[in-house]
C-alpha positions as a Markdown table, in Angstrom:
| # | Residue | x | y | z |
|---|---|---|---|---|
| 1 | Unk | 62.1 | -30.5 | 73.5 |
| 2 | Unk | 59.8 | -33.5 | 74.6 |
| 3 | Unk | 59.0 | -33.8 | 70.6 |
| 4 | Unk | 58.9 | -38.0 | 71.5 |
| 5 | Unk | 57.0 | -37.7 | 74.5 |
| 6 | Unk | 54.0 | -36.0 | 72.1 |
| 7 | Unk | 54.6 | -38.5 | 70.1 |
| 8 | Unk | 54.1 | -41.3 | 72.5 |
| 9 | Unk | 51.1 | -39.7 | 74.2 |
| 10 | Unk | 49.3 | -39.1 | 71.2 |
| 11 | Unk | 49.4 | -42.4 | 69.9 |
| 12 | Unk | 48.1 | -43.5 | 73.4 |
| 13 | Unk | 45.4 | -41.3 | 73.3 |
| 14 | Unk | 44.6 | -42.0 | 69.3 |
| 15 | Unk | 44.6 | -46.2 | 70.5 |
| 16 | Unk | 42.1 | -45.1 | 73.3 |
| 17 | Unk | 40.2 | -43.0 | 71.0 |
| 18 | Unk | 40.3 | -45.7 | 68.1 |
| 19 | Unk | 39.1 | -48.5 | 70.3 |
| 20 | Unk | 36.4 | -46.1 | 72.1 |
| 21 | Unk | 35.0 | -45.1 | 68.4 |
| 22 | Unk | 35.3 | -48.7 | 67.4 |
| 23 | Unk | 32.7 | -49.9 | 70.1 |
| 24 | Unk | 29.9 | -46.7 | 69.1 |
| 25 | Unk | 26.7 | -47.4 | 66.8 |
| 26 | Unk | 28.2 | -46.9 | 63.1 |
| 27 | Unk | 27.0 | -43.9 | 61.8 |
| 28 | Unk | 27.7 | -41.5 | 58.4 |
| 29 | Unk | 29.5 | -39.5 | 60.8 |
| 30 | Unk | 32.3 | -42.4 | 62.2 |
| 31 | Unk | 34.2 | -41.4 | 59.7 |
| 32 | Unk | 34.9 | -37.9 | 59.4 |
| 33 | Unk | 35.0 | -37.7 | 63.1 |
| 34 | Unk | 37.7 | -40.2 | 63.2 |
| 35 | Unk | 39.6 | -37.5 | 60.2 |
| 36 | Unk | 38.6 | -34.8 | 62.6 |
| 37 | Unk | 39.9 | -35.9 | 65.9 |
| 38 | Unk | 42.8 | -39.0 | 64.8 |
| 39 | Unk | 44.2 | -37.0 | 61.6 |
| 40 | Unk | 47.4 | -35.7 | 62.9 |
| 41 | Unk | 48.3 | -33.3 | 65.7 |
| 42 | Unk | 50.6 | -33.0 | 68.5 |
| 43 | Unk | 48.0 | -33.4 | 71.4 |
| 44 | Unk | 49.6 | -31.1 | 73.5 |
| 45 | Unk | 46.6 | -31.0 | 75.6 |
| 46 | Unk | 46.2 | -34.1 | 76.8 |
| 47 | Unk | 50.5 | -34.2 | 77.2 |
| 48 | Unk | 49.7 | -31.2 | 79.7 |
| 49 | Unk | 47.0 | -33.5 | 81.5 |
| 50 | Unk | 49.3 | -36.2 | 81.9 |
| 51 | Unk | 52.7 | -33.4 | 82.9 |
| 52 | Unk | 49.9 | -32.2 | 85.7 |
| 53 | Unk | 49.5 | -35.4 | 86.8 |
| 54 | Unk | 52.9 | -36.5 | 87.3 |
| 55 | Unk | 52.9 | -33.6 | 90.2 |
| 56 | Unk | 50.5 | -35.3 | 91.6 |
| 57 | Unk | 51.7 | -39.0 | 91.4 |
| 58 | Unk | 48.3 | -40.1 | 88.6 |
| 59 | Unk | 49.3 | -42.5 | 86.0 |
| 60 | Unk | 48.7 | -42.0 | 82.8 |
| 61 | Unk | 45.5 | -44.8 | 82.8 |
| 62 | Unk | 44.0 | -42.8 | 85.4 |
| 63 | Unk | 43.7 | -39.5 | 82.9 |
| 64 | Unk | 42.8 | -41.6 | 79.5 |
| 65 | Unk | 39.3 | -40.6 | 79.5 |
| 66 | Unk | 40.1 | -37.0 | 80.6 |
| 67 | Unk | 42.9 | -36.8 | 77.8 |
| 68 | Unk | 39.8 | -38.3 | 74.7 |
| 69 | Unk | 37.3 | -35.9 | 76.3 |
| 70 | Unk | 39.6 | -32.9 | 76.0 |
| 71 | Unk | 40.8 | -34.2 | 72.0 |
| 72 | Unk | 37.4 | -34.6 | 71.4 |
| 73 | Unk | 36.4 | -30.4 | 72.0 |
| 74 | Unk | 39.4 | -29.3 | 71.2 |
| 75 | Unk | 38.8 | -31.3 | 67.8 |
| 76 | Unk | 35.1 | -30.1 | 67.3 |
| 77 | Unk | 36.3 | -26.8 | 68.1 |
| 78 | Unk | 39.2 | -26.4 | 65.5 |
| 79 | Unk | 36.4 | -28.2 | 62.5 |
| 80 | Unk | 34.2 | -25.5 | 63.3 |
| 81 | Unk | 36.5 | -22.8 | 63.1 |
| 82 | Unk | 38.0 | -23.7 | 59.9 |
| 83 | Unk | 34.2 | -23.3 | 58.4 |
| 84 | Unk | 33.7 | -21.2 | 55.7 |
| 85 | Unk | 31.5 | -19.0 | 58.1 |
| 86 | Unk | 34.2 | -18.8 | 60.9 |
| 87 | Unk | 37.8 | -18.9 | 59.3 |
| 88 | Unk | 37.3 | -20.3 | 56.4 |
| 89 | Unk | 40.4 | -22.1 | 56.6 |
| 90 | Unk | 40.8 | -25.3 | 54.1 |
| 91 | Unk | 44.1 | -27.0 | 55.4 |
| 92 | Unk | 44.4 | -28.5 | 58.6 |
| 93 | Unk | 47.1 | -30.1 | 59.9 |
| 94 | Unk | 48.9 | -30.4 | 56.7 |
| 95 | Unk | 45.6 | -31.9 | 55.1 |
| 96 | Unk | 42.1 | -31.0 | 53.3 |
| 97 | Unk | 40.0 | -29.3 | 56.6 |
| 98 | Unk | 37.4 | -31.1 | 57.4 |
| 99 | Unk | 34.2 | -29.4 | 55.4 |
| 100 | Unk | 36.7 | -29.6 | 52.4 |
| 101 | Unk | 36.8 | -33.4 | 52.5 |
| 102 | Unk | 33.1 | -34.0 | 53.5 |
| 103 | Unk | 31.4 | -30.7 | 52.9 |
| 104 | Unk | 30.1 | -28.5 | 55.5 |
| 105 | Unk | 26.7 | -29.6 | 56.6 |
| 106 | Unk | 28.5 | -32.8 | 57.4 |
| 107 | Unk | 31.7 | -30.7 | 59.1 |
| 108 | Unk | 29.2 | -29.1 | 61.3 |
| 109 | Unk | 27.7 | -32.7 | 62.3 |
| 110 | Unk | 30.7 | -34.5 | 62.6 |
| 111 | Unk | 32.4 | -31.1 | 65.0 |
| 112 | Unk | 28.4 | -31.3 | 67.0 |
| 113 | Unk | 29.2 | -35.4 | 67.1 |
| 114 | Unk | 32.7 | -34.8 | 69.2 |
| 115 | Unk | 31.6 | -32.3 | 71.3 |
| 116 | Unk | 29.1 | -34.9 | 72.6 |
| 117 | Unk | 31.5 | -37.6 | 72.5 |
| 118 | Unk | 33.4 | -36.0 | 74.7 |
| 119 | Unk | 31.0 | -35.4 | 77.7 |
| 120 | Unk | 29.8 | -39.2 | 77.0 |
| 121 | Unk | 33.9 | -40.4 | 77.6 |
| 122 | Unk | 33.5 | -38.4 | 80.8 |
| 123 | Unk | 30.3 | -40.2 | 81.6 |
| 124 | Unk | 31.6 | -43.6 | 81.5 |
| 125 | Unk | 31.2 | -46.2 | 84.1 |
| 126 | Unk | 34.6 | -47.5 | 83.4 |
| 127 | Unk | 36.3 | -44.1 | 84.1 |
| 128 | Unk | 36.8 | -45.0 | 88.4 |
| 129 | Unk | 36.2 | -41.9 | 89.9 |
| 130 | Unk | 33.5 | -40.9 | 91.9 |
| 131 | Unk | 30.3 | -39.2 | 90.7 |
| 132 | Unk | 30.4 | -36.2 | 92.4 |
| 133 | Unk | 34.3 | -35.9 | 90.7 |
| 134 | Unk | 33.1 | -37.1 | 87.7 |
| 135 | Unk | 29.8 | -34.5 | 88.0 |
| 136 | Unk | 32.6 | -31.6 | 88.9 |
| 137 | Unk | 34.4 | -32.8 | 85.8 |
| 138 | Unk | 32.1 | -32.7 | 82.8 |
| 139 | Unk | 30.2 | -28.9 | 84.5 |
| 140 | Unk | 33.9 | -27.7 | 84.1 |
| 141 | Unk | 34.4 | -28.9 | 80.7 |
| 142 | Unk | 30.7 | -27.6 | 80.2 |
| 143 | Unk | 32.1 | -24.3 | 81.1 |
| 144 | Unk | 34.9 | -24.3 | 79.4 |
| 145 | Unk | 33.4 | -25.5 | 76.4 |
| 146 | Unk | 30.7 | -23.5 | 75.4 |
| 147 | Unk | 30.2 | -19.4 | 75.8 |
| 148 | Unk | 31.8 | -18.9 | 78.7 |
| 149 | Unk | 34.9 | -20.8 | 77.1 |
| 150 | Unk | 36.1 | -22.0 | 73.7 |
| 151 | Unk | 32.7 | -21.0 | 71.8 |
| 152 | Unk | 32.4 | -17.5 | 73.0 |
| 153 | Unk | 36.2 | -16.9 | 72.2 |
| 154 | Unk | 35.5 | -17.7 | 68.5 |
| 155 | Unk | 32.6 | -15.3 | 68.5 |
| 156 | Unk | 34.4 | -12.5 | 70.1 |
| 157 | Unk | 37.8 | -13.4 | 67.5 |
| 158 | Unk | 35.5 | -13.0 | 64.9 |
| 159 | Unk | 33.7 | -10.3 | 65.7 |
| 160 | Unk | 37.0 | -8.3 | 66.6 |
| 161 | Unk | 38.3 | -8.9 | 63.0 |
| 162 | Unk | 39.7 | -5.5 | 61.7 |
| 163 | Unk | 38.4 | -3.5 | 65.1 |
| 164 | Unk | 40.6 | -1.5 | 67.1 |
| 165 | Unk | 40.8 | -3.6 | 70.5 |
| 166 | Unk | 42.6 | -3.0 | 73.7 |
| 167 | Unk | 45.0 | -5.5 | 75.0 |
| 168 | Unk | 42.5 | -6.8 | 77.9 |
| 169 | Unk | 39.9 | -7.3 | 75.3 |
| 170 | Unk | 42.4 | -9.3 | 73.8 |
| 171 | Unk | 43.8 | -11.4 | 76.3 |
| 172 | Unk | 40.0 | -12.0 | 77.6 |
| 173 | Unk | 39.6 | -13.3 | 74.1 |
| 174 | Unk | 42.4 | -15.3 | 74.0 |
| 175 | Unk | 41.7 | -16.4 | 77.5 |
| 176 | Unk | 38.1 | -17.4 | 76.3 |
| 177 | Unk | 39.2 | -19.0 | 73.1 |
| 178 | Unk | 42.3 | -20.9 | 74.1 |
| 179 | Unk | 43.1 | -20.0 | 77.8 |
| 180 | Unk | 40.2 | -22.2 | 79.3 |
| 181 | Unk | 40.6 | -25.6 | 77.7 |
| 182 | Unk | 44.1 | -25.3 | 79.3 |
| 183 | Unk | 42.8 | -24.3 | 82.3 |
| 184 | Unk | 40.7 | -27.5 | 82.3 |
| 185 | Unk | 43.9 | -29.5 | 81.7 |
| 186 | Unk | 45.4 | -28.6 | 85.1 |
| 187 | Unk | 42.2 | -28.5 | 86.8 |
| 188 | Unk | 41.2 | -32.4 | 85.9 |
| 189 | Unk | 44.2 | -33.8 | 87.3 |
| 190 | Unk | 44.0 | -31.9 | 90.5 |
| 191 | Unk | 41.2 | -32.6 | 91.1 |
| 192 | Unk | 40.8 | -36.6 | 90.6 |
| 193 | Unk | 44.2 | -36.3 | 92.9 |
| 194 | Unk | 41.9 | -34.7 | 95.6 |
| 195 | Unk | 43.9 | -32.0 | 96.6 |
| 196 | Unk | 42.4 | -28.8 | 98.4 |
| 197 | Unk | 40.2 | -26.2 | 96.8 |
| 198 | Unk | 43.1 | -24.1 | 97.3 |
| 199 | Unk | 45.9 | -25.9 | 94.9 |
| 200 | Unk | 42.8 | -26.9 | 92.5 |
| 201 | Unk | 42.4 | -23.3 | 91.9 |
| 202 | Unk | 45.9 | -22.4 | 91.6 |
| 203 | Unk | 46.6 | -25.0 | 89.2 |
| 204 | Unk | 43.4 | -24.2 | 87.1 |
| 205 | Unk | 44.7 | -20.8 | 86.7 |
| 206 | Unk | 48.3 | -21.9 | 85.7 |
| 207 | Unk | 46.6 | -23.6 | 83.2 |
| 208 | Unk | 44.8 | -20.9 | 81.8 |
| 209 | Unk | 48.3 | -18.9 | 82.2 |
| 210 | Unk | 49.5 | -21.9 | 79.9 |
| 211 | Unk | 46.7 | -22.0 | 77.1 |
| 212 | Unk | 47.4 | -17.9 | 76.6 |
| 213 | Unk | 51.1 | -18.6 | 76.1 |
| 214 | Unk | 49.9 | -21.2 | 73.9 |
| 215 | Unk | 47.8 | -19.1 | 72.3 |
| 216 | Unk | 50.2 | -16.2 | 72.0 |
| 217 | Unk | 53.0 | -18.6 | 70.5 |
| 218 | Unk | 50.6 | -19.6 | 67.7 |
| 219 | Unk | 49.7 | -15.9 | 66.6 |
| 220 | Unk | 53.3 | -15.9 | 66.6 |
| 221 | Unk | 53.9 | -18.6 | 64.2 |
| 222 | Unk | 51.0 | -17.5 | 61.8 |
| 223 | Unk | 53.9 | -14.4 | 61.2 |
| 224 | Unk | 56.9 | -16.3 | 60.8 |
| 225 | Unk | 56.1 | -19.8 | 60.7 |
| 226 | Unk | 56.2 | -22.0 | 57.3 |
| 227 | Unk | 53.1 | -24.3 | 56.4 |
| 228 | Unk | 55.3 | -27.2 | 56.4 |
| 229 | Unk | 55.7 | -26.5 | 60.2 |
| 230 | Unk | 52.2 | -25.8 | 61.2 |
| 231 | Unk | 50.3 | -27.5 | 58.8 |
| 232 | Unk | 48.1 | -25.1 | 57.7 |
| 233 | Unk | 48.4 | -21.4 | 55.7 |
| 234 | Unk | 50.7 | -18.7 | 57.7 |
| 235 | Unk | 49.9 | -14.8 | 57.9 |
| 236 | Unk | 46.2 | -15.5 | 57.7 |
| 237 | Unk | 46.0 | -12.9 | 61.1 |
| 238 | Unk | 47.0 | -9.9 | 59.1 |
| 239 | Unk | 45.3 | -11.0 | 56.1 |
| 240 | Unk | 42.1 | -11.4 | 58.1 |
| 241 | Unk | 42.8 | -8.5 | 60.1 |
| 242 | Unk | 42.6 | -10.4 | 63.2 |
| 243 | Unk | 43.2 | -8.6 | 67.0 |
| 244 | Unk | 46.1 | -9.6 | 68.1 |
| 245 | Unk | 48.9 | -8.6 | 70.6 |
| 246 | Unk | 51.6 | -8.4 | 67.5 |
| 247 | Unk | 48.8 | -6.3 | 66.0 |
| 248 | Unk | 48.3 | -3.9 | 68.6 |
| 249 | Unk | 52.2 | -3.5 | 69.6 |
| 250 | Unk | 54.3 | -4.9 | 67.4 |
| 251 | Unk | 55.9 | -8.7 | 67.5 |
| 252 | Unk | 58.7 | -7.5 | 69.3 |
| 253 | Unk | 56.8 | -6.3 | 72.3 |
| 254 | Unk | 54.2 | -9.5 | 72.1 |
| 255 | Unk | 57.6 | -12.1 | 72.2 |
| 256 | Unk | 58.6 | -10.3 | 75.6 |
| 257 | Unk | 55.4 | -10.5 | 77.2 |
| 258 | Unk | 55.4 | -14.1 | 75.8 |
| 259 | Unk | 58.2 | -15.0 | 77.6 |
| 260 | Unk | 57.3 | -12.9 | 80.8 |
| 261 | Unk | 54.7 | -15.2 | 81.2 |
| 262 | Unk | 56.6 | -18.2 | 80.2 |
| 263 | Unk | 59.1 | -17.4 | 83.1 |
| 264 | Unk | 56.5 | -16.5 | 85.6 |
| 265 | Unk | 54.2 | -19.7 | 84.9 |
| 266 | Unk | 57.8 | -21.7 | 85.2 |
| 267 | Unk | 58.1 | -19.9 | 88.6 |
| 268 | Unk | 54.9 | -21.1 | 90.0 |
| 269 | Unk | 56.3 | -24.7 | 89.0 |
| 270 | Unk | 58.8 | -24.4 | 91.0 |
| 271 | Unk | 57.2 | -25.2 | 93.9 |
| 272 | Unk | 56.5 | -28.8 | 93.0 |
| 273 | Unk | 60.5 | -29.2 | 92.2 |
| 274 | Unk | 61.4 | -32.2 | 90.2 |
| 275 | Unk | 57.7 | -33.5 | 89.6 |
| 276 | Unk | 57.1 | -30.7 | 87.3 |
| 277 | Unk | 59.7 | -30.8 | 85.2 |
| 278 | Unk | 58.0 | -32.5 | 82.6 |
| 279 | Unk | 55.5 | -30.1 | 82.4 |
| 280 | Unk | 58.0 | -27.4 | 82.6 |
| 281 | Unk | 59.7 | -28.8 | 79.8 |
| 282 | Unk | 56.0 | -29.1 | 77.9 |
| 283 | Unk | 56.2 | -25.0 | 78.7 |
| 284 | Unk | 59.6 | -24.0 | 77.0 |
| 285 | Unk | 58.8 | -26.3 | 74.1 |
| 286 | Unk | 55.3 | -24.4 | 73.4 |
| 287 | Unk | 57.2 | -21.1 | 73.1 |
| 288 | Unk | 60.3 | -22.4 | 71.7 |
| 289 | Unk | 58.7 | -23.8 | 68.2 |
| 290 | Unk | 58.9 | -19.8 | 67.2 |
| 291 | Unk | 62.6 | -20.1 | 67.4 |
């Protein structure tokens, strides 16, 4: 499992992100932005940004802004959602959420705060790409960000809660809420590498393919995961009556379809032989914490 190579991107990442929100106006908000976005976590994401561009020969300093833009959502996104009016979840990552330590009027700011931040680290002058890649970039995240993406998923989660839904509903939700953040992770890399609409396409929707099983995994370790290994409460799905595929048929049925797609997204890999191992690798280990 590439446990040390999280571990080594994330403290790149965290160092970029440190330094970036060292150099910003000081604010009320600094502070519980920096709890929200530095305070733990694997950063799988951005590992997946980096995996991605392996394939496609980018070093690491070429995807440090896309990698802090990405932490930045995905950070505002999960401080939101652990509101008392979305989730209402008060551990995060093995400490006090966010609105817990700081209250929630300030939650809400700080989550607003690095959801900007993270189009403004797309913006930079110092990220060397071009502007119409850069342009293509931050629309993307746009889309991915807001109701067509990470924002409408939450409100379709929530509004499924203890409703009878079919499993498209489901995986749309999941897609929406999870799926397209991923999505953007492949789709950043391919693109700055300036391959063909084509293989930018595929690789967005591997991505998506990715973020699902991501998703999927993490429903499946709210049933039979510890605290201790996920750093927040377990079984809050049933207890909230969430809709999800173990609640619609059974956690049996939802780990083979998990690693249905597991296989099938490692056989699109396999294309790009030994340059995707790492990210193949990144695959098995997102499935494999259940076990």
């Amino acid at each position: 499992m590439p446990v040390n190579e999280f571990r080594k991107n994330a403290k790149i990442i965290d160092n970029f992100l440190t330094k970036y929100l060292k150099k910003q106006k000081n604010s009320g908000l600094i502070t519980p932005m920096k709890y929200g976005i530095l305070n733990g976590g694997k950063k799988i994401r951005s590992t997946i940004i980096i995996n991605t561009g392996k394939i496609f020969n980018l070093k690491i300093n070429q995807l440090l802004n896309v990698c802090a833009a990405v932490e930045c959502i995905h950070s505002y996104s999960l401080i939101h959602d652990d509101l008392p009016c979305m989730d209402d979840d008060d551990i995060r990552r093995g400490k006090p959420s966010a609105h817990i330590k700081f209250g929630e009027s300030t939650a809400v700011l700080a989550g607003n705060s690095l959801l900007t931040l993270g189009f403004e680290i797309l913006s930079e002058k110092n990220f060397l790409i071009n502007d119409n890649k850069k342009n293509r970039l931050i629309k993307t995240l746009s889309l991915c960000s807001g109701h067509s993406g990470i924002a409408g998923g939450q409100q379709l989660d929530l509004s499924f809660e203890k409703k009878s839904k079919s499993l498209n509903q489901i995986l749309n939700m999941q897609r929406k809420k999870t799926g397209k953040l991923f999505n953007f992770c492949c789709y950043a890399p391919t693109l700055i590498a300036s391959r063909e609409k084509k293989e930018i396409k595929f690789m967005s929707e591997l991505g998506e393919e990715i973020g699902l099983l991501f998703q999927i995994s993490d429903d499946l370790l709210d049933l039979k995961g510890s605290q201790k290994k996920t750093g927040k409460p377990t079984k809050q799905d049933q207890k909230k009556g969430k809709s999800t595929l173990i609640r619609l048929i059974g956690e049996e049925k939802t780990l083979s379809y998990a690693l249905k797609l597991k296989f099938d997204i490692i056989r699109k890999l396999n294309r790009y032989g030994k340059k995707a191992n790492s990210l193949k690798e990144t695959v098995n280990f997102i499935l494999e914490r259940n076990f």
